[in-house]
C-alpha positions as CSV (number, residue, x, y, z in Angstrom):
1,X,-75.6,4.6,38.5
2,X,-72.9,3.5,35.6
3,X,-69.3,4.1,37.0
4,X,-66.5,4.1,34.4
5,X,-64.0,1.2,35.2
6,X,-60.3,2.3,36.8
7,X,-57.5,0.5,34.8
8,X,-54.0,0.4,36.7
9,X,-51.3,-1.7,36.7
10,X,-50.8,-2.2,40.6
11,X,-54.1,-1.2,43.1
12,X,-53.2,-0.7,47.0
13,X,-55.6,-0.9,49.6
14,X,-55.0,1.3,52.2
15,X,-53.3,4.5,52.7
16,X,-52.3,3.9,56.2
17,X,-48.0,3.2,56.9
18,X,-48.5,-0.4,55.3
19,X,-50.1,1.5,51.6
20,X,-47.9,4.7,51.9
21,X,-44.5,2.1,52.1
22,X,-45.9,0.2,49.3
23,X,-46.2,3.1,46.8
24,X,-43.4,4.7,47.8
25,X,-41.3,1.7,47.1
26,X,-42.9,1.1,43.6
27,X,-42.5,4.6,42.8
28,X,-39.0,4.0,43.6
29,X,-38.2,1.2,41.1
30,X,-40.1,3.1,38.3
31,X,-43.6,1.3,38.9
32,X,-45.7,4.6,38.6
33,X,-49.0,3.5,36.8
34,X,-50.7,2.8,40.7
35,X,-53.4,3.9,42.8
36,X,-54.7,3.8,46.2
37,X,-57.5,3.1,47.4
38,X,-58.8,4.4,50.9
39,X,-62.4,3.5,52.0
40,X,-62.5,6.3,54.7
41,X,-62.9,10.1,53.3
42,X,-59.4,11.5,54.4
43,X,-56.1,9.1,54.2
44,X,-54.8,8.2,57.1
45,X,-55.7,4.0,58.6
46,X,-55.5,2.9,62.0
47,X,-54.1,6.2,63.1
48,X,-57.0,8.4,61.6
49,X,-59.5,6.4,63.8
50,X,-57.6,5.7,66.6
51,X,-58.3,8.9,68.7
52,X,-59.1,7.9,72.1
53,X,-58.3,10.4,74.9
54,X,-54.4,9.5,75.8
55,X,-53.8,7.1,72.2
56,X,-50.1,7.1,71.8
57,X,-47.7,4.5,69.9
58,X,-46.2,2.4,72.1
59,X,-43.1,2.3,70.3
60,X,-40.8,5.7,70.4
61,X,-41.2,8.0,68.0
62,X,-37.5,7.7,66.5
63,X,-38.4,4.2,65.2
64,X,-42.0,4.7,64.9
65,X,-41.1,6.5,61.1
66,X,-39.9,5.5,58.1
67,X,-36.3,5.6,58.5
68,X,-36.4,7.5,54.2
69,X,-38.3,10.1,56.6
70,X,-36.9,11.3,59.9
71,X,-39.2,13.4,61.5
72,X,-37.4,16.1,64.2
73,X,-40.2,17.9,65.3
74,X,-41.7,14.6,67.6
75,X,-43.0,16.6,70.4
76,X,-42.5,13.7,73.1
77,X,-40.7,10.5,73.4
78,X,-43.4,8.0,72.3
79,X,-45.3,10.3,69.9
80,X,-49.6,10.8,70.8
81,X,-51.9,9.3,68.0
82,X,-52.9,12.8,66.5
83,X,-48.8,13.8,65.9
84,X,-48.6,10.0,63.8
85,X,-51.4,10.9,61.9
86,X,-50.1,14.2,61.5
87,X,-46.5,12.6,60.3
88,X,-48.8,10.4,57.9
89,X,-49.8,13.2,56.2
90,X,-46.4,15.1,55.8
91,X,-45.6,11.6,53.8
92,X,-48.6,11.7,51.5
93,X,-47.9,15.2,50.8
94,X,-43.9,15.0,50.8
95,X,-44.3,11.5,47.8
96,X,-47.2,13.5,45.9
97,X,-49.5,10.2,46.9
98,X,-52.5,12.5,47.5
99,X,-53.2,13.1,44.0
100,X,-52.8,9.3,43.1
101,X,-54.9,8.1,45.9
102,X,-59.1,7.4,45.7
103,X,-60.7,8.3,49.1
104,X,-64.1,6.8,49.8
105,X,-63.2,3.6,48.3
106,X,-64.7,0.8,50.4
107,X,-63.5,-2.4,48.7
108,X,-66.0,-5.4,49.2
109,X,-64.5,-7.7,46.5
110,X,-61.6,-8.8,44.9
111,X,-61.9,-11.1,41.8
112,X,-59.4,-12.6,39.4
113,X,-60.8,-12.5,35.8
114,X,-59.6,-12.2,32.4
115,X,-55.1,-12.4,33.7
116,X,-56.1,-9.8,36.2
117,X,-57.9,-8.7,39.7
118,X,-60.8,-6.7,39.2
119,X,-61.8,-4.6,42.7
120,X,-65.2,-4.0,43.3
121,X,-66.2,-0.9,45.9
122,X,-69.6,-0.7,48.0
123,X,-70.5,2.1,45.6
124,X,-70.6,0.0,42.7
125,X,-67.1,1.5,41.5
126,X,-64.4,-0.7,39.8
127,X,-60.9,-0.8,39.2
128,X,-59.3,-3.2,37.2
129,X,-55.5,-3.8,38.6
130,X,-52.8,-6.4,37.0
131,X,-51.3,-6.4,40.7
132,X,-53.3,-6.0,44.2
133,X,-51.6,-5.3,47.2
134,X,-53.6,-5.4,50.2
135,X,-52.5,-2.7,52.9
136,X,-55.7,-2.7,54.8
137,X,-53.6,-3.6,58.4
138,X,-54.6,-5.6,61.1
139,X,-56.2,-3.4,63.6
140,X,-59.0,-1.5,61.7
141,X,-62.1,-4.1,62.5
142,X,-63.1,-3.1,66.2
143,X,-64.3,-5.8,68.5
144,X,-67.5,-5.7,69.8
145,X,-68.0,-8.9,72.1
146,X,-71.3,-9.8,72.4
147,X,-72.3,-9.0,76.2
148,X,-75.9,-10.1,77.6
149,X,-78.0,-7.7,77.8
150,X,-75.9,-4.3,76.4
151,X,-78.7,-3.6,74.2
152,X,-80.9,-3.1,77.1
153,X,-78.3,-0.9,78.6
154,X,-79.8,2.9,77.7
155,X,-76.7,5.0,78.4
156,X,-73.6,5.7,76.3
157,X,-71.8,2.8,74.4
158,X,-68.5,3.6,72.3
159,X,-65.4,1.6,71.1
160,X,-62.1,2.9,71.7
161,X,-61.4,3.2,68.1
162,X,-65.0,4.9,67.7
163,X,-64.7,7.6,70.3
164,X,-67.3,9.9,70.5
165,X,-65.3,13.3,71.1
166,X,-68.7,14.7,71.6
167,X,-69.6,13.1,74.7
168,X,-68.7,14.5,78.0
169,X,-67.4,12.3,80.7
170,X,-67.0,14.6,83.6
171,X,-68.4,13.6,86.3
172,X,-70.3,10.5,84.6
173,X,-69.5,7.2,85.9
174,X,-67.9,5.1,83.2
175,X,-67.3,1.2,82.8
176,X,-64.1,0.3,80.8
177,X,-64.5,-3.0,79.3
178,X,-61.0,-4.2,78.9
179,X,-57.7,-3.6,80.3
180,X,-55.2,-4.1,78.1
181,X,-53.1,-2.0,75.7
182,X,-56.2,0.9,74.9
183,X,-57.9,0.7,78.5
184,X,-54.4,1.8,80.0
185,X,-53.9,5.0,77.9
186,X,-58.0,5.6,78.3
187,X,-58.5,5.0,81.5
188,X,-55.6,7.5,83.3
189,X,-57.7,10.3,81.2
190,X,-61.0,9.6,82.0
191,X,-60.5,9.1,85.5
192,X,-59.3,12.8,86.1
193,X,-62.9,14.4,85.7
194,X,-65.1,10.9,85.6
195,X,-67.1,10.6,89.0
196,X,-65.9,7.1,88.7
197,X,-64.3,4.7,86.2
198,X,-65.2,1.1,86.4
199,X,-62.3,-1.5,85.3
200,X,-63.7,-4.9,84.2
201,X,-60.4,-7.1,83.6
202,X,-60.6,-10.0,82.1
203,X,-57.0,-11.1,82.3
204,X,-54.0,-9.4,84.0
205,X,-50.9,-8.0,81.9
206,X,-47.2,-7.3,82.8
207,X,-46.7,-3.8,82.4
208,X,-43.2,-2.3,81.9
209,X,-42.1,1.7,82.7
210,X,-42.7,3.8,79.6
211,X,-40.4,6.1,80.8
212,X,-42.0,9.0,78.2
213,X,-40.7,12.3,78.3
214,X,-41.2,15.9,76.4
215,X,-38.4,15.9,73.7
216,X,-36.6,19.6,74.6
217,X,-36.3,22.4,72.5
218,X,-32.5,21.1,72.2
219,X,-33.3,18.3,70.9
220,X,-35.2,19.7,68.1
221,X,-33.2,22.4,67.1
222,X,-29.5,19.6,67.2
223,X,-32.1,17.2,65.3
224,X,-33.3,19.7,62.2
225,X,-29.7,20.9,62.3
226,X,-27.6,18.1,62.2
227,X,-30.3,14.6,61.0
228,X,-27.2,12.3,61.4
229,X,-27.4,12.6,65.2
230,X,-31.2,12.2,65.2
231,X,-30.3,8.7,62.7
232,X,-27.8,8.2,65.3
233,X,-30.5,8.0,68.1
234,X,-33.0,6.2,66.1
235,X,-30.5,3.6,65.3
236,X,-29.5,3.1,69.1
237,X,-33.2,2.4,70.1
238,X,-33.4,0.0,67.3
239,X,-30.3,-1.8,68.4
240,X,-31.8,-2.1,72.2
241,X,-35.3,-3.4,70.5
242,X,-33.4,-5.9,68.6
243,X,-30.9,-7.1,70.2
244,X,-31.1,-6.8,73.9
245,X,-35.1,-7.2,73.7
246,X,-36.1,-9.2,71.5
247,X,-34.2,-12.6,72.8
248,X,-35.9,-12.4,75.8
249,X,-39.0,-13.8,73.8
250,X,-37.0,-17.3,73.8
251,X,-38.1,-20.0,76.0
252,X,-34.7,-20.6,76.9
253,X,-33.7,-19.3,80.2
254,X,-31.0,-16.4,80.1
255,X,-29.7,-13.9,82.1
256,X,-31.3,-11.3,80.2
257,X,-35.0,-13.2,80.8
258,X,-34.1,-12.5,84.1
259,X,-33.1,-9.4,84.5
260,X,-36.7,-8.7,82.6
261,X,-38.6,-10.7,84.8
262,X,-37.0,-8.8,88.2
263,X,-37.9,-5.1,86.3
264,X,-41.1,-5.9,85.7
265,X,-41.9,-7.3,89.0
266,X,-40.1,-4.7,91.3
267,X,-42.0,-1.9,88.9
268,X,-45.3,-3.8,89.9
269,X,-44.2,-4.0,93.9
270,X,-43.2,-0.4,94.0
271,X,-46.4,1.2,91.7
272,X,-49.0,-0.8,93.6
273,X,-49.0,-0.6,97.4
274,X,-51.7,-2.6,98.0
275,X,-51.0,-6.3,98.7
276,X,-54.6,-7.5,97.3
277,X,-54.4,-5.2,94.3
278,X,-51.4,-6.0,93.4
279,X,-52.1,-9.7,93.4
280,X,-55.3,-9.2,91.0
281,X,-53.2,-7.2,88.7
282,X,-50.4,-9.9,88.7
283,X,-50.3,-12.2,85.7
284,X,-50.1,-16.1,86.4
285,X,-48.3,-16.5,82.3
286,X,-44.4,-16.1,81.6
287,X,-43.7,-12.6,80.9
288,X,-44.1,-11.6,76.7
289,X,-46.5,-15.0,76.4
290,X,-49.3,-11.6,75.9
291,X,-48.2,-8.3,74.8
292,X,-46.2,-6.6,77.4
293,X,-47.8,-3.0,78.0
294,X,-45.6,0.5,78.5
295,X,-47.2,2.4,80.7
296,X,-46.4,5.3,83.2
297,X,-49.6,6.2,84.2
298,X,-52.2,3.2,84.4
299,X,-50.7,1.6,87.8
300,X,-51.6,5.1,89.3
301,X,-54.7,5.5,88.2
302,X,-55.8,2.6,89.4
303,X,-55.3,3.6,92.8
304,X,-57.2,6.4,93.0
305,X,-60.2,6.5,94.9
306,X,-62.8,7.3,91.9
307,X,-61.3,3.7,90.2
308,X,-61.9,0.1,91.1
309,X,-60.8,-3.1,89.7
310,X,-63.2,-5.9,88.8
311,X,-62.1,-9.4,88.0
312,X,-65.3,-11.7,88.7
313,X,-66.6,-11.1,84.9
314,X,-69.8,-9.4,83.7
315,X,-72.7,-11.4,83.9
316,X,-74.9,-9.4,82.2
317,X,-76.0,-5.5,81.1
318,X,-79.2,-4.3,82.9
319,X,-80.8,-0.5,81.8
320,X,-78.6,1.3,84.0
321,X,-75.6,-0.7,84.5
322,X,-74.2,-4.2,84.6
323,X,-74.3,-7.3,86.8
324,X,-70.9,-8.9,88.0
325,X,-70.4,-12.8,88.3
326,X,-70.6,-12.5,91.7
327,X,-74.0,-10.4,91.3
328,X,-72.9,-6.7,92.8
329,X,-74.1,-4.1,90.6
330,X,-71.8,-1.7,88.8
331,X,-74.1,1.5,87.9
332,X,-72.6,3.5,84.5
333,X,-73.7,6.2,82.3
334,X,-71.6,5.3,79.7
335,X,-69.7,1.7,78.6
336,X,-66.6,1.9,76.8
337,X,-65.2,-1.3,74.5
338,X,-61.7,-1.3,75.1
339,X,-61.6,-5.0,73.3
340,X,-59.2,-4.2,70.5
341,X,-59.6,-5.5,67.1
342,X,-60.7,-8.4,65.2
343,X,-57.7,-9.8,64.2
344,X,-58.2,-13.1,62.5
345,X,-60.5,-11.4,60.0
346,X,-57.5,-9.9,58.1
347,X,-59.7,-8.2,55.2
348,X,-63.0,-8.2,57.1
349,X,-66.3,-7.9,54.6
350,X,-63.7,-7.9,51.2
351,X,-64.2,-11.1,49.8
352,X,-61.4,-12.2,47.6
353,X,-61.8,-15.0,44.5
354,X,-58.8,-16.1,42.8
355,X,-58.5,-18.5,40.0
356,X,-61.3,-21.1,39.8
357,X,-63.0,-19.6,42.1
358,X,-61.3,-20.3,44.9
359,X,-61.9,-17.6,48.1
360,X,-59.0,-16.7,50.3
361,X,-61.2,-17.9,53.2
362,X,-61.7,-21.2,52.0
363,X,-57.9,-20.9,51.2
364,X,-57.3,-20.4,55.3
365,X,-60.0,-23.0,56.5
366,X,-57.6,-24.8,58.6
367,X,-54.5,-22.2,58.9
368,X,-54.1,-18.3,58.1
369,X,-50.5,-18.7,56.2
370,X,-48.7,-17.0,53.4
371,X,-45.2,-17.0,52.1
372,X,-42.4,-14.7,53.3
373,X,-45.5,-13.1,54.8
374,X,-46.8,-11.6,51.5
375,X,-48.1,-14.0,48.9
376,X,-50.7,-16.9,48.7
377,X,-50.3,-19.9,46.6
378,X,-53.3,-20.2,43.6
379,X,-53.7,-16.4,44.2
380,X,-51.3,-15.2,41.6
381,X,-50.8,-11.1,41.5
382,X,-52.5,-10.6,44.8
383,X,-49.9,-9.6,48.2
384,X,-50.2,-8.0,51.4
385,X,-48.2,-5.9,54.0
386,X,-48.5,-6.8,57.4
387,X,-49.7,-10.0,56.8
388,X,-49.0,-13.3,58.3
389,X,-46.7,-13.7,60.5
390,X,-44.6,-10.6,60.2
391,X,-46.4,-9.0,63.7
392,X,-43.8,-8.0,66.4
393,X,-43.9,-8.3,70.3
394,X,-40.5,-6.1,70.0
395,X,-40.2,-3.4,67.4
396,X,-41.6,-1.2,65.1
397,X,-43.6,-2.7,62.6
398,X,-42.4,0.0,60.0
399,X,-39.1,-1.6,59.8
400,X,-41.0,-5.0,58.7
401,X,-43.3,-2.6,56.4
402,X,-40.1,-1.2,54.6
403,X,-38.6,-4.6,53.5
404,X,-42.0,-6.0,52.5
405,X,-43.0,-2.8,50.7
406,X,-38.9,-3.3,48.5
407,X,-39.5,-6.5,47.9
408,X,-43.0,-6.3,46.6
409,X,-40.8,-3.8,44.4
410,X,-38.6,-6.5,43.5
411,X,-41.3,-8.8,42.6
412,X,-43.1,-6.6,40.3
413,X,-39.8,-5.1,38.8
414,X,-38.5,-8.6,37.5
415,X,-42.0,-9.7,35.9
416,X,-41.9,-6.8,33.9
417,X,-38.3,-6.8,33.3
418,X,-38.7,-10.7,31.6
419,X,-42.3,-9.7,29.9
420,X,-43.9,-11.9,32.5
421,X,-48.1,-10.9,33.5
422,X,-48.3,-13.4,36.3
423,X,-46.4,-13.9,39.9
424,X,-47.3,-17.0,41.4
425,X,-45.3,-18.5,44.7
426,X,-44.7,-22.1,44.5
427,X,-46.6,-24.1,46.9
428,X,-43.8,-26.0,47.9
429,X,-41.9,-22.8,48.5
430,X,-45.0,-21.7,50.6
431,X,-45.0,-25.0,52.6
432,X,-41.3,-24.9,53.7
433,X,-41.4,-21.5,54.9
434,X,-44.4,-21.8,57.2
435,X,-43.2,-25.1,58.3
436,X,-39.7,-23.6,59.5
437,X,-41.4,-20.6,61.2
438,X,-43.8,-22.5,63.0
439,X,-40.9,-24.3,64.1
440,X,-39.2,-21.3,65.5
441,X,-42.1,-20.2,67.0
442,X,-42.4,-22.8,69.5
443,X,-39.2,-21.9,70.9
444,X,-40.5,-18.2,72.3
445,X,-42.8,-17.8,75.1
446,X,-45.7,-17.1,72.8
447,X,-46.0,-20.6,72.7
448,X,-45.9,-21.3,76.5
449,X,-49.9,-21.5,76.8
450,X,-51.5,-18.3,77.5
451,X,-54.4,-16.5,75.6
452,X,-54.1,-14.1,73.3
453,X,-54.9,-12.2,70.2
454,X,-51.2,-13.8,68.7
455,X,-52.9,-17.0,67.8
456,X,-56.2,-18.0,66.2
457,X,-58.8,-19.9,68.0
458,X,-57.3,-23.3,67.4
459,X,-54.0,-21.9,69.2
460,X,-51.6,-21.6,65.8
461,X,-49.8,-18.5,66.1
462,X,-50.2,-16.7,62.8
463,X,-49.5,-13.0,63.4
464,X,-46.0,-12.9,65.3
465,X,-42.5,-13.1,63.5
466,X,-40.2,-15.2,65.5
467,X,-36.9,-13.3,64.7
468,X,-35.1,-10.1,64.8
469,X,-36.3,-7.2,62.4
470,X,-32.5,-7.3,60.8
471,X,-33.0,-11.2,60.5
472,X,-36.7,-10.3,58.2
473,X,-34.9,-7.5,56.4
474,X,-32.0,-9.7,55.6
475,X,-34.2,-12.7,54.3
476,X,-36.3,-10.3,52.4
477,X,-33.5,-8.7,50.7
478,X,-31.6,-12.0,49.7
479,X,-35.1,-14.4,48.9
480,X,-35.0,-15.9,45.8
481,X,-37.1,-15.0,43.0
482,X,-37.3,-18.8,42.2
483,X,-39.8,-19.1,45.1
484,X,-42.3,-18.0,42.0
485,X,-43.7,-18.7,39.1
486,X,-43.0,-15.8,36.4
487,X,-45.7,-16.5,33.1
């Protein structure tokens, strides 16, 4: 089938916060001629798929928004998955992006041709784009570890980010492979009408209080009637995240670093009243070296009789079940991959060929890096949101999505305002920023040794930003331009 090529000036992949931010911005400096491109069939990203029984954000609600778009209608604290996606929508409908957005787009290929990136879709469909950004996220690849014998294993098998709301788990006994940021808000549901829900934990985490609440009828009507007091309250939880969170990330020992260190461990002494299970669910890394988990409800769950904690590994699937290291046999009806994403595969099965042929993944063969977290030298006109090192272990990640998304607008803006076609970053420019952050970086505690999905295989942390959010909206606002090449 012939499909009729797509010209635009600026194509966005993605139509999740990261895409949204991006078009929003450009329509906001006059850049209109865009489109968006969405490879599921309803906009939406991460938060579309991630439906899991008990999927929440683990950032409150008040700072989990754009801050263009309060929202006072949050029905609890730290909002559940379906109310963000919800939200999502209310912004694609409240910009008009629905009408400029392509659902069903799967991009496999990128390719710079002719002063221009030409988009290629698993359809066969193209789009031919002066400017690509790339708002595709970094949690939308699930990880499927390969465990012995699983295809043998002849009951259910589902990833937390491909639940299967058809399947009932009442009284079935269930295997949670993981136990980290999805297996806490997972296993709490399950285990109310599973016969019994098996943990297998790979590595312990440090959990902190969630302390999640209904939002009151109060503070709904005060919010919708007065928005300044609900900006008020979104700006106080972003001063706590910032600046009374955040530097306890540091290596350096500070009274703060203590005081965190005392909650989190007094929270695990008086949730878990079991000496033995306590000390398996104990990490032996410095507190924020992994993600730190919020939760109210895992350390209880745990405890109840129809749960048990395994730590001695999975030696291999059999047809009804699984073999531990230690050989005891688990029996399950149904195995549930709560192993997160694939992180280091930033735009999975797209393949993207710049100028002489170069492809980004030959580009990253030794280190994933970009500049100012948004451009890659020799791959002029291509950017991304959410990319490199602009990750948090404090915040909301929509505050870093803002200032990328205005500056991107800033970019783009000046090229057309001086008649220029091409943005290219200077390699030098490229260089000294990743060589200062990596600096930085080994002053926080993500550098203190542990595992974890921060850092590639070769231990360079690529994802995290090592600063306060006002520190990345600051340098994003003030960057020179003369970091690129205009031509």
């Amino acid at each position: 089938m012939n499909h009729e090529t797509t010209q635009t000036e600026v194509a966005i992949i993605g139509t999740g916060f990261s895409g949204m931010g991006a078009a929003i911005a450009l329509d906001r400096a006059g850049i209109s001629d865009f489109i968006l491109l969405e490879k599921g069939a309803e906009t939406g990203g991460t938060w579309r798929d991630t439906q899991y029984p008990g999927a929440c954000c683990d950032v409150p609600s008040q700072l989990y928004s754009y801050s263009f778009v309060l929202y006072p209608d949050w029905s609890r604290r730290f909002s559940p998955a379906r109310e963000i996606f919800d939200y999502e929508q209310h912004v694609m409908d409240k910009y008009g992006l629905r009408d400029r957005t392509r659902c069903g787009f799967e991009v496999t290929a990128a390719v710079w041709e002719d002063e221009g990136w030409t988009l290629s879709s698993r359809k066969g469909e193209t789009v031919r784009a002066r400017y690509v950004i790339s708002a595709i996220g970094a949690l939308h690849i699930p990880f499927k570890p390969k465990l012995p014998g699983l295809e043998h294993f002849s009951g259910k098998v589902m990833h937390s980010a491909e639940w299967d709301h058809d399947y009932d788990y009442a009284g079935r006994k269930v295997v949670i492979v993981g136990s980290a940021a999805s297996a806490i808000q997972i296993i709490p549901q399950v285990a109310q009408t599973a016969a019994h829900v098996s943990i297998m934990q790979r590595t312990p985490n440090w959990f902190i209080s969630r302390k999640d609440r209904k939002v009151s009828d109060f503070e709904h009507w005060i919010f919708r009637k007065a928005p300044f007091i609900q900006r008020l309250a979104r700006w106080r939880q972003y001063c706590f995240n910032d600046f009374l969170f955040h530097p306890n990330f540091k290596v350096r020992p500070s009274l703060g670093k203590k005081f965190m260190h005392r909650l989190v461990t007094r929270h695990m002494q008086r949730s878990v009243k079991d000496p033995e299970l306590a000390a398996r669910l104990t990490p032996d890394y410095e507190i924020g070296c992994k993600r730190i988990l919020l939760t109210d409800d895992f350390l209880p769950a745990v405890q109840r009789e129809n749960v048990s904690l395994h730590t001695d590994g999975i030696d291999h699937f059999s047809e009804n079940g699984l073999v531990t290291g230690n050989g005891s046999h688990i029996e399950a009806d149904c195995v549930v991959l709560a192993t997160g994403f694939e992180v280091t595969r930033l735009f999975g099965d797209m393949t993207i060929t710049g100028p002489d042929g170069l492809g980004l993944e030959q580009a990253w063969a030794d280190e994933i890096r970009a500049h100012r977290s948004v451009a890659v030298k020799d791959f002029p006109n291509f950017f991304m949101m959410f990319g490199p090192n602009s990750g948090l272990g404090h915040s909301s990640i929509i505050i870093m999505i803002e200032a990328q998304a205005a500056y991107l607008a800033r970019l783009i803006s000046h090229a057309r305002q001086s008649g220029q076609t091409r943005i290219r970053v200077k390699p030098e420019a490229e260089a000294a920023w990743n060589e200062a952050i990596q600096r930085d970086l080994k002053e926080t505690v993500w550098a203190t040794g542990c595992k974890s999905w921060y850092k590639d295989e070769k231990g360079h942390i690529f994802s995290l930003w090592p600063h306060s959010t006002t520190r990345f909206m600051r340098e994003m606002r003030k960057a020179p331009l003369d970091e690129y090449e205009f031509s």
